[in-house]
Every structure is written in structure tokens, then in C-alpha cells.
C-alpha positions in Angstrom: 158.5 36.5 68.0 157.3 37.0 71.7 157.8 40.5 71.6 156.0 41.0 68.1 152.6 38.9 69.1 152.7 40.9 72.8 153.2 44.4 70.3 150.5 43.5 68.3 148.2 42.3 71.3 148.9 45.9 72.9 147.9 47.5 69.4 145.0 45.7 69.7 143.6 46.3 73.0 144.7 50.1 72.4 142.8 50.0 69.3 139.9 48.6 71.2 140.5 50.7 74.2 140.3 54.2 71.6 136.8 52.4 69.6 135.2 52.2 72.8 136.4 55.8 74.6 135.0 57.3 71.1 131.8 55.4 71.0 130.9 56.3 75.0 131.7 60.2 73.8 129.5 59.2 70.7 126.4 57.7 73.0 127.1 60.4 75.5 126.8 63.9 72.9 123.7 61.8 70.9 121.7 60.5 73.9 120.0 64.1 74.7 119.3 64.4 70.9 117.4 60.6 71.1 115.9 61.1 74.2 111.9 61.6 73.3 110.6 64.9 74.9 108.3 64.2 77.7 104.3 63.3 76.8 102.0 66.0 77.5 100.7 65.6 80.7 97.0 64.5 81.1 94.1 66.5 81.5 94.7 66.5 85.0 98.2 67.9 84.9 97.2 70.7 82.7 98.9 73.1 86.1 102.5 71.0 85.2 102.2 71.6 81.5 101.6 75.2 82.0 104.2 76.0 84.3 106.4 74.0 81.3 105.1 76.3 79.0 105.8 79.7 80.9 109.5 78.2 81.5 110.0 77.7 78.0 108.1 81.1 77.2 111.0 82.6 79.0 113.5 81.0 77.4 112.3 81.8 74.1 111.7 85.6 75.2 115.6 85.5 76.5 116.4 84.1 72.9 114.9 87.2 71.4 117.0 89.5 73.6 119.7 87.6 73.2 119.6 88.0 69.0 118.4 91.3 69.1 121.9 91.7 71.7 124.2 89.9 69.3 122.8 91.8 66.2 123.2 95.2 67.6 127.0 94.1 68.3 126.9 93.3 64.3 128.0 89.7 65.1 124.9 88.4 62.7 124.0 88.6 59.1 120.7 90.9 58.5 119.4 87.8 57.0 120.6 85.2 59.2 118.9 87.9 62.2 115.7 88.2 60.2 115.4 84.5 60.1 116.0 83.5 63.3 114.0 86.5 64.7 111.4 85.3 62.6 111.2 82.0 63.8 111.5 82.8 67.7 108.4 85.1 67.4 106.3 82.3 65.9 107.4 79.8 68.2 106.5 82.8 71.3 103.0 83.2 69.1 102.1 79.2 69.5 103.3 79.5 73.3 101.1 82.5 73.9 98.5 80.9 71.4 98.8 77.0 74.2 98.9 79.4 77.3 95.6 81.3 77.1 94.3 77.4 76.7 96.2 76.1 79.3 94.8 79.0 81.5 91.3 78.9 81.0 91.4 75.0 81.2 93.2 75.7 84.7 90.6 78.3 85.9 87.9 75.7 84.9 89.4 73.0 86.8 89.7 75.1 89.7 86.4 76.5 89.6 85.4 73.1 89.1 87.2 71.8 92.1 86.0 74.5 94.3 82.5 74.4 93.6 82.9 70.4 94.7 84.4 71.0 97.3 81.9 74.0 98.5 79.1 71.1 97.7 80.7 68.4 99.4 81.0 70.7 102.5 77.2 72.4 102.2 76.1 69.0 102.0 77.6 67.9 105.5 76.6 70.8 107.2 72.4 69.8 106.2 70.1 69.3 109.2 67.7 66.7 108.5 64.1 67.4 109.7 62.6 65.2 112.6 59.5 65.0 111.5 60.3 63.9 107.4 63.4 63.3 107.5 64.4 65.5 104.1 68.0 67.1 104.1 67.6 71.0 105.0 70.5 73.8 103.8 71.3 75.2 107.7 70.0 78.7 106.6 66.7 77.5 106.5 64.1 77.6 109.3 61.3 74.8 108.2 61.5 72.2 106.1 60.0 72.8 102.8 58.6 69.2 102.5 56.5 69.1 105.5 56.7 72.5 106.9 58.3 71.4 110.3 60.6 73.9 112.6 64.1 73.3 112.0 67.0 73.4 114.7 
């Protein structure tokens, strides 16, 4: 009787021991697959989301090849090929399509940035006029309020 209950306790805790192993391996191949994809990054981050973008241009370019590659070896269906080919080149179309917007929003930003920056540092270097007191670019000579000589 011992040695049946302490069989059927080692049954058991293999039993448990095999449930758990296969529902780690479970967790572990589905997590990736549950995982959400990252939120698109602000209007701040628009840089981050483009360099994104031109990674996974790339990888959907070397996808291309990569089919092209494996049909030429005849290791694909003409239809399966046409498919998949079909389906790479729209997915390259709406990166292209994302990337011109992600550029111009990036050169505007930039522009943006460097034209407050430019401002910022024009308006520290302003002499102030002595006799008024108005804020003066340094290129000029007399203040157009009062018509003073500048320094």
C-alpha cells in the first residue's frame, strides 16, 4: 500500500511537472505574438518613427530578394510567389507612401528648430540704444526709434 500511494504521488507530481514545462514553452512561443507593437511615437519623436520605418523598409526590400531568390531556385508555387510578391510591394508602397511624411514632417521640425534657435540667438546679440532704450539687430548703425548712434 506504501509503495502504491508514493507511485501514484510520483505520477502526480510528474504529471504536474510535464503540465507546467508545456505551458512555460506555451507562454514562452505566444508571448511575442501577444505582445502589442509599440505606439507611434509622438509628434516629437517623428526622427524615432522614421528611423523605424527605414529599418523595416529594409527588411521588407530583403523579403523581396529573398522570394524573388527562392523562386528562381523553383522552391515556390507561381501563385504562392505572385501572392506573396504582391503583398510585400504594397506593404514597401505604404512604407514609401509614411516615409515622404515622416520626412517632410522632420525637415519642418528642423527648420522649425533652427530658425528658433537662430531667433533666440539674434535676439541676445541686440544692443539696446542709450538714449530710447529699443532693442537694435547689431548690423544696424542708429536706432530707428529715435535716430541715436549705435555702438
Amino acid at each position: 500500500m506504501l509503495l502504491s500511494i508514493s507511485v501514484e504521488a510520483m505520477v502526480y507530481v510528474l504529471f504536474s511537472f510535464v503540465v507546467l514545462a508545456f505551458s512555460a514553452a506555451i507562454v514562452f512561443v505566444m508571448l511575442p505574438l501577444a505582445r502589442r507593437r509599440r505606439a507611434a511615437p509622438r509628434l516629437g519623436d517623428d526622427r524615432a518613427e522614421l528611423d523605424d520605418l527605414l529599418s523595416r523598409k529594409a527588411e521588407v526590400y530583403a523579403s523581396i530578394k529573398d522570394l524573388d531568390f527562392e523562386y528562381a531556385m523553383g522552391r515556390l508555387a507561381d501563385g504562392d510567389y505572385q501572392e506573396l510578391r504582391r503583398e510585400y510591394k504594397l506593404e514597401a508602397g505604404e512604407l514609401l507612401g509614411r516615409q515622404d511624411d515622416l520626412e517632410v514632417s522632420v525637415i519642418e521640425q528642423e527648420i522649425e528648430e533652427e530658425v528658433a534657435r537662430r531667433l533666440n540667438g539674434s535676439l541676445s546679440k541686440q544692443h539696446r540704444c542709450k538714449a530710447c532704450g529699443a532693442a537694435n539687430p547689431p548690423r544696424f548703425r542708429f536706432c530707428p526709434e529715435c535716430g541715436a548712434s549705435l555702438p
